[in-house]
N, C-alpha and C positions, 0 to 999 in steps of 0.2 A: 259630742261628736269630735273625732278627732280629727286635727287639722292635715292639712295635704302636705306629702311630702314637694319639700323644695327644692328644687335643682339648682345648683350653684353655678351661676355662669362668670365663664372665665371673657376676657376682654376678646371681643368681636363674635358674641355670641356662642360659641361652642362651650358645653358641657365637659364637665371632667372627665369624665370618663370614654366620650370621642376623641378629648384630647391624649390621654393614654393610651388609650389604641392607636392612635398617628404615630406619638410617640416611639411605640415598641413597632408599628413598622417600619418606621425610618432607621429605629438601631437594627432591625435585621435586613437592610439594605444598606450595607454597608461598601458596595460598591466592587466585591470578591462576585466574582464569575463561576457557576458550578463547574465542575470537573468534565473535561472533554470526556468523551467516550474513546477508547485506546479504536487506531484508524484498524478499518475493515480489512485493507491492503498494504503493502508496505512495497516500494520498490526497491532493486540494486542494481547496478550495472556492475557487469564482471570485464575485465579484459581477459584474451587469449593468457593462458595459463595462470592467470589469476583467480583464489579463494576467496568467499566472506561469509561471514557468519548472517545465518536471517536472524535478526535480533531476538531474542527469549526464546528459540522454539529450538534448539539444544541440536541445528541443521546444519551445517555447512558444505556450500554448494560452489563446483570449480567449474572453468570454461575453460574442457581440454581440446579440443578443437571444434574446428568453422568449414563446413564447406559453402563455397557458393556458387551457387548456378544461377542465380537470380538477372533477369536480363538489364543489362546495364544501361543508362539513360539517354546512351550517343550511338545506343545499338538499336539494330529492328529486330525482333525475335518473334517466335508462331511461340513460343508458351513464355509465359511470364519468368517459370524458372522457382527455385527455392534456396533458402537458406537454411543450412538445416546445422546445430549445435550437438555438441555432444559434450555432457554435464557428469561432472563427478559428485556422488550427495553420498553426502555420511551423517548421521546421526548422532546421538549423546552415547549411544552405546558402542560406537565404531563399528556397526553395521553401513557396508558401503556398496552404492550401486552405483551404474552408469547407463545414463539413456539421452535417449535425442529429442531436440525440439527441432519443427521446424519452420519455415514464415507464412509456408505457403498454405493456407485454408483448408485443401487436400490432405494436410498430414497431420500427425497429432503437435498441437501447438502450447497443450500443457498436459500433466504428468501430477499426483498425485503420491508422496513421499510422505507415509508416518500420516500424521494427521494436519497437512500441510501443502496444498494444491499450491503449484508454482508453474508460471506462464508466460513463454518470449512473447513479448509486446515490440519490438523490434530490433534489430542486428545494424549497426554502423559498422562503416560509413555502404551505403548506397553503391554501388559499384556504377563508375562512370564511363568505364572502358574494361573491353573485354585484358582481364591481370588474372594471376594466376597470385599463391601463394602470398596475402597479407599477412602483415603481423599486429595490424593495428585494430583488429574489430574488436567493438563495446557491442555483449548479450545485453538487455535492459529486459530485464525481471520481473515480474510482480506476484507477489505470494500473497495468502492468505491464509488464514486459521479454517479448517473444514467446520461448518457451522454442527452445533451439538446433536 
C-alpha cells in the first residue's frame, strides 16, 4: 500500500502552496489604484465675450451676451425674473449656432449641440440692486457626453 502523500509545512503551520497563493496576491496588490472612469459631466465658466473649448468633444462654446431681469436681493419683485445667455457653439467641422439658456425653470435651461447636452447651472454675480448693462458676469456650464 502506498504511503500518503505529505504536506510540507512551512514555519507557523501553513502549507506551500497557501503560502504562494498569499504570495501572488500580495504581488498583485501592489498598492496602484484602478483607472477612474473619465467624469460623467465636466464644467466651464465662460465670461461675457469669452471662448473655451469643452475638452475632447471637438466644441467650442462663447458667452456673447447676458440679459438680466432676474429680481435683485435689496429689491421686492411679483416675479422672480430671469437670466437668460446667449451662446455662440461651433463644432470640429465649423458648423456654428447660437442659442439661449436661461436661469429661470420656465425656459429652456439646456440645449443639445452634436452629441453634447450643455446646461447653465448658474449666472454671476446675483444682482444686488436694480443696474443695467454689466461686464462682469461668469455663465457656469456643465456638459456631458449624450449617453450611447
Amino acid at each position: 500500500m502506498p504511503e500518503p502523500a505529505r504536506r510540507t509545512r512551512v514555519q507557523g503551520g501553513m502549507t506551500r502552496g497557501a503560502l504562494a497563493a498569499l504570495m501572488l496576491t500580495l504581488a498583485a496588490c501592489d498598492g496602484s489604484t484602478s483607472p477612474q472612469p473619465a467624469p460623467t459631466s465636466q464644467e466651464v465658466i465662460l465670461e461675457l465675450g469669452k471662448s473655451a473649448a469643452l475638452d475632447g468633444s471637438g466644441i467650442t462654446v462663447g458667452l456673447q451676451l447676458v440679459e438680466d431681469s432676474r429680481c435683485p436681493t435689496s429689491g421686492v419683485c411679483v416675479w422672480e425674473g430671469n437670466g437668460r445667455v446667449t451662446l455662440q457653439l461651433r463644432d470640429a467641422n465649423g458648423v456654428e449656432i447660437s442659442a439661449q439658456l436661461n436661469t429661470h425653470p420656465s425656459y429652456p435651461r439646456s440645449l443639445v449641440f452634436r452629441y453634447v447636452n450643455i446646461e447653465l447651472t448658474a449666472l454671476d454675480p446675483y444682482p444686488l440692486y436694480f443696474t443695467a448693462n454689466r461686464v462682469d458676469y461668469q455663465a457656469h456650464l456643465r456638459w456631458s457626453y449624450l449617453p450611447d
